[in-house]
C-alpha positions, -999 to +999 in steps of 0.1 A: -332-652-840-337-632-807-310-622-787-313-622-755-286-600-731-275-604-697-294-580-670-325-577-693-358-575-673-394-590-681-420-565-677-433-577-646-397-570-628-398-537-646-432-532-630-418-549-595-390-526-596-409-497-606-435-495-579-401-503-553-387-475-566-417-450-564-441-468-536-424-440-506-430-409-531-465-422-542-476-431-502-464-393-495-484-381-525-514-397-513-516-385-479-511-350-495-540-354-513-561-370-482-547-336-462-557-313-491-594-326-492-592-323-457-589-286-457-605-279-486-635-295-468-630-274-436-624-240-456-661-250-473-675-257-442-667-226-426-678-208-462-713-225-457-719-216-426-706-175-433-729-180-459-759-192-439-748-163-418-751-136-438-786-149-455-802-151-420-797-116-412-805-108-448-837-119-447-849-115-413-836-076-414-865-047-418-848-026-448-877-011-459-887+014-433-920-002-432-909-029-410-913-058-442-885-076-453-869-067-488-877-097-507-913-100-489-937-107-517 
C-alpha cells in the first residue's frame, strides 16, 4: 500500500521548482559564456591579424643578400 505524505512533490513541481530556484544563476551563467566567446573571438582576431603581420614581412623581406626571398624556390 503506498503512502502518501503531506508536502510531497510530483516530479514536474520538483522540476517547476527547480528551474525557479536556479533560472537567475543559470541566465547569469549564460551571458558569461556569451561575454567569454566574445573575447575569446576578439583576442583571435587580433592574433590573426599579428599573424598575417608578421608573415607579410616574412616573406616579402630580402634576407639573403642576394635580394631573393628566403623561401624563394
Amino acid at each position: 500500500m503506498p503512502m502518501s505524505v503531506s508536502g510531497d512533490i510530483t516530479q514536474k513541481g520538483y522540476e517547476k521548482k527547480r528551474m525557479k530556484l536556479l533560472s537567475p544563476y543559470l541566465s547569469s551563467q549564460k551571458a558569461a559564456g556569451t561575454a567569454c566567446i566574445v573575447v575569446l573571438f576578439l583576442y583571435l582576431r587580433e592574433l590573426l591579424s599579428s599573424l598575417l603581420d608578421f608573415l607579410t614581412v616574412l616573406f616579402a623581406e630580402p634576407w639573403c643578400g642576394n635580394g631573393s626571398s628566403l623561401f624563394a624556390l
